[in-house]
MMTF fields as JSON, N, C-alpha, C and O atoms, coordinates in Angstrom:
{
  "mmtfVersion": "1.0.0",
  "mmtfProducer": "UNKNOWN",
  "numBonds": 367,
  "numAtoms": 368,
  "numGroups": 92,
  "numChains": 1,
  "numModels": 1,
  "chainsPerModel": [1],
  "groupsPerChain": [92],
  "chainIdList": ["A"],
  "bondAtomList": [4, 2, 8, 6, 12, 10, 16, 14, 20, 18, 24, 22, 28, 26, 32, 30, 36, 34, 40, 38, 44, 42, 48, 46, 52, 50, 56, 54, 60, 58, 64, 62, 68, 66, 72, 70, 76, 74, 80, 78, 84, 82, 88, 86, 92, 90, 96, 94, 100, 98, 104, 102, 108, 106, 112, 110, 116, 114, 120, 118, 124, 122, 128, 126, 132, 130, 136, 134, 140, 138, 144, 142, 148, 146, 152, 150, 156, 154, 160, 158, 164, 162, 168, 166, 172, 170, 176, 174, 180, 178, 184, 182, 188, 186, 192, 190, 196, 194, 200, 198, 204, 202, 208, 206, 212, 210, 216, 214, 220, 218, 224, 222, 228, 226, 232, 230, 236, 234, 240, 238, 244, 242, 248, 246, 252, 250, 256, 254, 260, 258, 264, 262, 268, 266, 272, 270, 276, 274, 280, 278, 284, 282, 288, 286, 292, 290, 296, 294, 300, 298, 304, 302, 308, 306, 312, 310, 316, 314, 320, 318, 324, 322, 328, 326, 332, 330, 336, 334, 340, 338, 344, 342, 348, 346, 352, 350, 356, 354, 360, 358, 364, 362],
  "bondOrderList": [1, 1, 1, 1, 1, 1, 1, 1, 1, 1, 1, 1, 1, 1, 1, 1, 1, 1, 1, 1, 1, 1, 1, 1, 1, 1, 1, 1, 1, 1, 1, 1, 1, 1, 1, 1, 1, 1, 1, 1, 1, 1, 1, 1, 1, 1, 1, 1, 1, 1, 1, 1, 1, 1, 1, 1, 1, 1, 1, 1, 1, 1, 1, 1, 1, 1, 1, 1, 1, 1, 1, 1, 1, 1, 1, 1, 1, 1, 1, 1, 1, 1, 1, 1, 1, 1, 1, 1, 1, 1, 1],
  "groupList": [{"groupName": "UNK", "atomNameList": ["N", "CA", "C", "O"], "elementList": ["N", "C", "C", "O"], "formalChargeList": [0, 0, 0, 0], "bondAtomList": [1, 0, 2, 1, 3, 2], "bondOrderList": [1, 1, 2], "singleLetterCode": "X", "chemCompType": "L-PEPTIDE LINKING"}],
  "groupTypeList": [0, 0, 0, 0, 0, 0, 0, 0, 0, 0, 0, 0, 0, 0, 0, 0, 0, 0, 0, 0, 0, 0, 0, 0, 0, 0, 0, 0, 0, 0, 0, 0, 0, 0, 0, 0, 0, 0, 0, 0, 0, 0, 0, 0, 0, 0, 0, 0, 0, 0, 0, 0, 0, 0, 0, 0, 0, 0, 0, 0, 0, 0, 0, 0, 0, 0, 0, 0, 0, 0, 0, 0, 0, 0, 0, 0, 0, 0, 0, 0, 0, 0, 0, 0, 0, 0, 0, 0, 0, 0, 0, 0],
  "groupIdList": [1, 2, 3, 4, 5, 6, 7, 8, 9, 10, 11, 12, 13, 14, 15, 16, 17, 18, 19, 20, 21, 22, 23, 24, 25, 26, 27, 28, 29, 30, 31, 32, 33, 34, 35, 36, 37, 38, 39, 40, 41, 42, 43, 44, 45, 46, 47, 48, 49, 50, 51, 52, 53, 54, 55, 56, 57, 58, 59, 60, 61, 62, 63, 64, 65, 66, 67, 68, 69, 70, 71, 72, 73, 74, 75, 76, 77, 78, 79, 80, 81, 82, 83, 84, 85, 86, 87, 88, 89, 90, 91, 92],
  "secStructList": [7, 2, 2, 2, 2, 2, 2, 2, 2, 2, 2, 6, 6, 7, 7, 7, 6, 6, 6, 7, 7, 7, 7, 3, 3, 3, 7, 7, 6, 6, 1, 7, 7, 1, 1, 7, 6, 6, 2, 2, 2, 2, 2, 2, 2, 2, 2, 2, 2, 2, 2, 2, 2, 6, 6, 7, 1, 3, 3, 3, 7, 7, 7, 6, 6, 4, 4, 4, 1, 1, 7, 7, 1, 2, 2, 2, 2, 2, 2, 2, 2, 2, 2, 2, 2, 2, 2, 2, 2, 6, 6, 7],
  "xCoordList": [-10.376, -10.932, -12.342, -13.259, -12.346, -13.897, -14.954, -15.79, -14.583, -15.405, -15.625, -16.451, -15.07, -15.229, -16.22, -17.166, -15.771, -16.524, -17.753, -18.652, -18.093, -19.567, -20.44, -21.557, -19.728, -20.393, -20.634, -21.804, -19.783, -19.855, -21.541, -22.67, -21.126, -22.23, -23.299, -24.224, -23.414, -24.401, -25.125, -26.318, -24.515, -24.805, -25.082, -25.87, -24.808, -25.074, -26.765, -27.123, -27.35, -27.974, -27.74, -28.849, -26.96, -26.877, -26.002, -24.795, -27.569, -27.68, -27.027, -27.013, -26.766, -26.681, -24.828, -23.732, -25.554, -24.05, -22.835, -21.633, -23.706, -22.632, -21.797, -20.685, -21.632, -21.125, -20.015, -18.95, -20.052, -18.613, -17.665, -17.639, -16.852, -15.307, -14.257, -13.402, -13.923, -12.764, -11.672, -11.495, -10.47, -9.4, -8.109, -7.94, -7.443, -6.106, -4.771, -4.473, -3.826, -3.159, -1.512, -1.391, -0.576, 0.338, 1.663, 1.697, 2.555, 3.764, 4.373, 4.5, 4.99, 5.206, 6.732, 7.622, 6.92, 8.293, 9.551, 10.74, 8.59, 9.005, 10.152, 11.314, 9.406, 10.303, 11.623, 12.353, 11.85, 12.78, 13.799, 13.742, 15.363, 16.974, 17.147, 16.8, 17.699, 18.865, 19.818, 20.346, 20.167, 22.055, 21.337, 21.922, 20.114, 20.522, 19.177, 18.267, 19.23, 17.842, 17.741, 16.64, 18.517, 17.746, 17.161, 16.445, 17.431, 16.666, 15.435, 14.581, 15.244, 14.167, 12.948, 11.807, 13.438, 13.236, 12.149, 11.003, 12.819, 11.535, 10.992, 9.803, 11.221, 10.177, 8.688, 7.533, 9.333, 7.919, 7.3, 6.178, 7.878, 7.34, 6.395, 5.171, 6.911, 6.16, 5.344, 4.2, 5.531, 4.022, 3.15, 1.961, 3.535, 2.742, 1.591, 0.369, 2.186, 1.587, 0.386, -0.835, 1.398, 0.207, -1.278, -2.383, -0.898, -2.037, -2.454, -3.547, -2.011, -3.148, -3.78, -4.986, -3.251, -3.655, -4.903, -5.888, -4.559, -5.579, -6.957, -7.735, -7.04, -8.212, -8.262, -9.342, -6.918, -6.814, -7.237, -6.849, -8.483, -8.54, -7.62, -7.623, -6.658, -5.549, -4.296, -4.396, -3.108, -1.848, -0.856, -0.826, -0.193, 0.662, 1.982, 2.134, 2.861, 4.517, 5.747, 6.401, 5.863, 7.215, 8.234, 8.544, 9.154, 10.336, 11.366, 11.458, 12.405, 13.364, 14.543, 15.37, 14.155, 15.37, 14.937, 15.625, 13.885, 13.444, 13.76, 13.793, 13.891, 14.56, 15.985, 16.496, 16.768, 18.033, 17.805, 18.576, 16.882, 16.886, 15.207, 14.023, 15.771, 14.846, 14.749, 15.745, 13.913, 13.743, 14.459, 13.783, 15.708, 15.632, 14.707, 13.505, 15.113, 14.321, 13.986, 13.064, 15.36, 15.767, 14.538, 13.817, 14.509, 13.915, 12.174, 11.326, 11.875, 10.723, 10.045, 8.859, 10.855, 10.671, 10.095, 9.072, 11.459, 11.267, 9.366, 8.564, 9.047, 8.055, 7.161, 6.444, 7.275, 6.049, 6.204, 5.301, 7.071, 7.206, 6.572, 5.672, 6.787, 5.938, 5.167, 4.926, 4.156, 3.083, 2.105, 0.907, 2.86, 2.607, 2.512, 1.648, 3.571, 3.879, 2.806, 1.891, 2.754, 1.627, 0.294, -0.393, -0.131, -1.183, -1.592, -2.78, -0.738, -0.666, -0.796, -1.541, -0.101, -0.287, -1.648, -2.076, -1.953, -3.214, -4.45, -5.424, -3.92, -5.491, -6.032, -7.251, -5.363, -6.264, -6.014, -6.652],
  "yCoordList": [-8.944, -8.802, -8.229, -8.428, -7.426, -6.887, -7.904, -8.152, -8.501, -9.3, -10.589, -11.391, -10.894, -11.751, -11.335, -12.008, -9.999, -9.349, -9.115, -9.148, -8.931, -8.368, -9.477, -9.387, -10.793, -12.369, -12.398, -12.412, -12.408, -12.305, -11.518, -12.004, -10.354, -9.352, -9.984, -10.194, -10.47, -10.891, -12.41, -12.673, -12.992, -14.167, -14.006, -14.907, -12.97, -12.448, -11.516, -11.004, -11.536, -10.599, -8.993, -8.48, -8.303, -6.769, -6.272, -6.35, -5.4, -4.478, -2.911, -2.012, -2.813, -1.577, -0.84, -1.286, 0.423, 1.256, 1.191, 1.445, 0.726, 1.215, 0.011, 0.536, -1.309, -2.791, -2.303, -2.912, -1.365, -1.598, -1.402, -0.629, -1.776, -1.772, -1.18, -1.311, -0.303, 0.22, 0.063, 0.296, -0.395, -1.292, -0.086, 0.701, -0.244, 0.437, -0.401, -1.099, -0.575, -1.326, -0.407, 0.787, -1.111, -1.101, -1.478, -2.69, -0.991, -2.424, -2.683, -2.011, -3.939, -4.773, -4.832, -5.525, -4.031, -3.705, -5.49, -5.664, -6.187, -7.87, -7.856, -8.067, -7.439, -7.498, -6.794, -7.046, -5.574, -4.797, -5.453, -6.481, -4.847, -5.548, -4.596, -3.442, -4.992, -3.932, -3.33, -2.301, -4.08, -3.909, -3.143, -2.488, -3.436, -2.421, -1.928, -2.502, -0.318, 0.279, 0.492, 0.998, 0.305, 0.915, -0.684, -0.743, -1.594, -2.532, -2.138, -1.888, -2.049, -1.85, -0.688, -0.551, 0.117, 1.308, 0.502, 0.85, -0.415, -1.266, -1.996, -1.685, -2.752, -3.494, -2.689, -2.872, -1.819, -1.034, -0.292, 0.07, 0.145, 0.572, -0.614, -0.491, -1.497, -3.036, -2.961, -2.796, -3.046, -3.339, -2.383, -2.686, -1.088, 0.387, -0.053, 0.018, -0.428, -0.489, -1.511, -1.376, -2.822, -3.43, -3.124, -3.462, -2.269, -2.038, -0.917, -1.12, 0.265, 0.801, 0.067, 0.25, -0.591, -1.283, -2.387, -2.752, -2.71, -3.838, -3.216, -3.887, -1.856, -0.982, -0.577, -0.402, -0.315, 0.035, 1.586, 2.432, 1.529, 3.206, 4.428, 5.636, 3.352, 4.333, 2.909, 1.685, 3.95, 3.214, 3.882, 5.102, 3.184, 3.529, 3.171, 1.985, 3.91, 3.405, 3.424, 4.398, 1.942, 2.011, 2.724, 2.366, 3.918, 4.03, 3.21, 2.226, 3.572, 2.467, 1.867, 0.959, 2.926, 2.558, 1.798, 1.697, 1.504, 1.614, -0.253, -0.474, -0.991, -2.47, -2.278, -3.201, -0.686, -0.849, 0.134, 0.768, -0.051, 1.084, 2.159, 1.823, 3.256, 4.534, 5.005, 4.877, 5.364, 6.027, 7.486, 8.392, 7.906, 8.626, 9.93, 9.674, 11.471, 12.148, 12.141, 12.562, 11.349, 11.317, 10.052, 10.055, 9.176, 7.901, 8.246, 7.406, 9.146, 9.014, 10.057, 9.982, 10.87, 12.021, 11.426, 11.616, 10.161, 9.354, 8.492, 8.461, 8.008, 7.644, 8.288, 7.925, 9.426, 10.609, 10.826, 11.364, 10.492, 10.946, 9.823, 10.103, 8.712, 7.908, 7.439, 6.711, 7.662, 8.006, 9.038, 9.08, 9.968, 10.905, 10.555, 10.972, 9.772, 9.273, 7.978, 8.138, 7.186, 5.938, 6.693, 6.084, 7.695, 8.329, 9.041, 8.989, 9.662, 10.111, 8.537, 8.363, 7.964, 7.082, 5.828, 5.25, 5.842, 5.207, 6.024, 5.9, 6.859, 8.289, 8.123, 8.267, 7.854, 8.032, 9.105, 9.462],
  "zCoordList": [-2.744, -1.421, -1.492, -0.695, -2.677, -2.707, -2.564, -1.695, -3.907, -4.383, -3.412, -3.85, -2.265, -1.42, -0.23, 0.179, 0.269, 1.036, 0.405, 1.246, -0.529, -1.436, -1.696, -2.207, -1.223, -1.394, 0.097, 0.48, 0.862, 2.486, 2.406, 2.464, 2.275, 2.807, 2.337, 3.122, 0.811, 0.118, 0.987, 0.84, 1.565, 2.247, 3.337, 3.622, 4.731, 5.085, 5.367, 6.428, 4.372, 3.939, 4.384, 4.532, 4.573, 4.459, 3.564, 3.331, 2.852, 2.063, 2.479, 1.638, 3.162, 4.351, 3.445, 3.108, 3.451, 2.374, 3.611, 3.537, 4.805, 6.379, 5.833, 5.767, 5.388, 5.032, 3.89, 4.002, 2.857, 2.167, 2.581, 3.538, 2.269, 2.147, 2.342, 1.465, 3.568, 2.723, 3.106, 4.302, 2.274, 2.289, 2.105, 1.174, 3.132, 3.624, 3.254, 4.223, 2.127, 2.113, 2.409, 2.133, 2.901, 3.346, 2.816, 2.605, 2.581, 2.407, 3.253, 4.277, 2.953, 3.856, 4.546, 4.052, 5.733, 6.049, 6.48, 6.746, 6.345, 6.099, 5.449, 5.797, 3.97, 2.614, 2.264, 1.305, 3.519, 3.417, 3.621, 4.296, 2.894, 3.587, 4.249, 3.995, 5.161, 6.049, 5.516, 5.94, 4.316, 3.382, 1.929, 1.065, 2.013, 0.417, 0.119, -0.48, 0.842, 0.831, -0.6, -0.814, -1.887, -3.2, -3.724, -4.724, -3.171, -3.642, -3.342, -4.193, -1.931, -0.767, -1.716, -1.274, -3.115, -3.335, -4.75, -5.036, -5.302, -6.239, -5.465, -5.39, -4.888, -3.513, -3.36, -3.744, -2.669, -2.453, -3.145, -2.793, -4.343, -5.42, -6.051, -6.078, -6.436, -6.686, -5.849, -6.272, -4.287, -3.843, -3.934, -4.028, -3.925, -4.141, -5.308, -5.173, -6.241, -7.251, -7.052, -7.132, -6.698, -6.503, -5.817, -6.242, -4.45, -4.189, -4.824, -5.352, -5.009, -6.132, -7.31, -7.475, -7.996, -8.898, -8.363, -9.004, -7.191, -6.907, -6.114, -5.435, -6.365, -5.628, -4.466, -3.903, -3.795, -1.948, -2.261, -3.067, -0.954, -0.802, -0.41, -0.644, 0.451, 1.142, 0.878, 0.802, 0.801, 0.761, 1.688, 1.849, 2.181, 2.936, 2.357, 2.063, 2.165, 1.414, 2.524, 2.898, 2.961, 4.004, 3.57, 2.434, 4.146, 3.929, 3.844, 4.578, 2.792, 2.482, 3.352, 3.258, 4.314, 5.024, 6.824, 7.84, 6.597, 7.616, 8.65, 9.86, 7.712, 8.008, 8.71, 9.344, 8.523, 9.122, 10.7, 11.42, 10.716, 11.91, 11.941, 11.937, 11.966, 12.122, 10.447, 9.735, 10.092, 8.655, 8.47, 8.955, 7.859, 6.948, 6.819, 6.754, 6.763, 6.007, 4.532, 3.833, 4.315, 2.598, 2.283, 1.285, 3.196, 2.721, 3.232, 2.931, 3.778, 4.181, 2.952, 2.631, 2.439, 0.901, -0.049, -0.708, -0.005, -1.484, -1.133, -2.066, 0.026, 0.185, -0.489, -1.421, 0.139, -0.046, -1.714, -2.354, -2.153, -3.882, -4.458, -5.25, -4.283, -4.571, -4.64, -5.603, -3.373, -3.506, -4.002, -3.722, -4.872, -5.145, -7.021, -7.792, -7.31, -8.651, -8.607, -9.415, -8.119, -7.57, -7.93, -8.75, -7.562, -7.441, -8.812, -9.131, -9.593, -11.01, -12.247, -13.212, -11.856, -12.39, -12.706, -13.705, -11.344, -11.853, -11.378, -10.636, -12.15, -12.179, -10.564, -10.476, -9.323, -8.172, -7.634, -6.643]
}
């Protein structure tokens, strides 16, 4: 996405620091089951990753339980832990 936007801007012509980027990625509560939040628990770990890995400034980690209803304190923890492990992991 950078590198598309940085051709945009470039074609565009602005130079302007106000024009970068910054990319908020999410996962995708789509992907969640209703029947089996520990699947739901690599899901979003997978996408976690992906977007740290793919350069998001901010990530957001759906709770696992959240396809069956209301989220969990337990499931909204494990979020927060993972983003916390997400974050150690790729030095952000």
């Amino acid at each position: 996405m950078r590198l598309v936007w940085a051709q945009l801007m470039d074609a565009w012509g602005v130079t302007d620091s106000r024009a970068a980027l910054y990319l908020h990625a999410t996962t995708a509560e789509r992907a969640l089951s209703a029947t089996d939040p520990w699947t739901n628990l690599i899901r979003v770990a997978c996408a976690g990753f992906a977007g740290s890995a793919g350069g998001a400034d901010a990530l957001t980690i759906t709770p696992i339980t959240r396809a069956s209803g209301r989220s969990t304190p337990f499931s909204r923890r494990l979020a927060r832990n993972l983003h916390i492990l997400l974050a150690e992991e790729t030095h952000g």
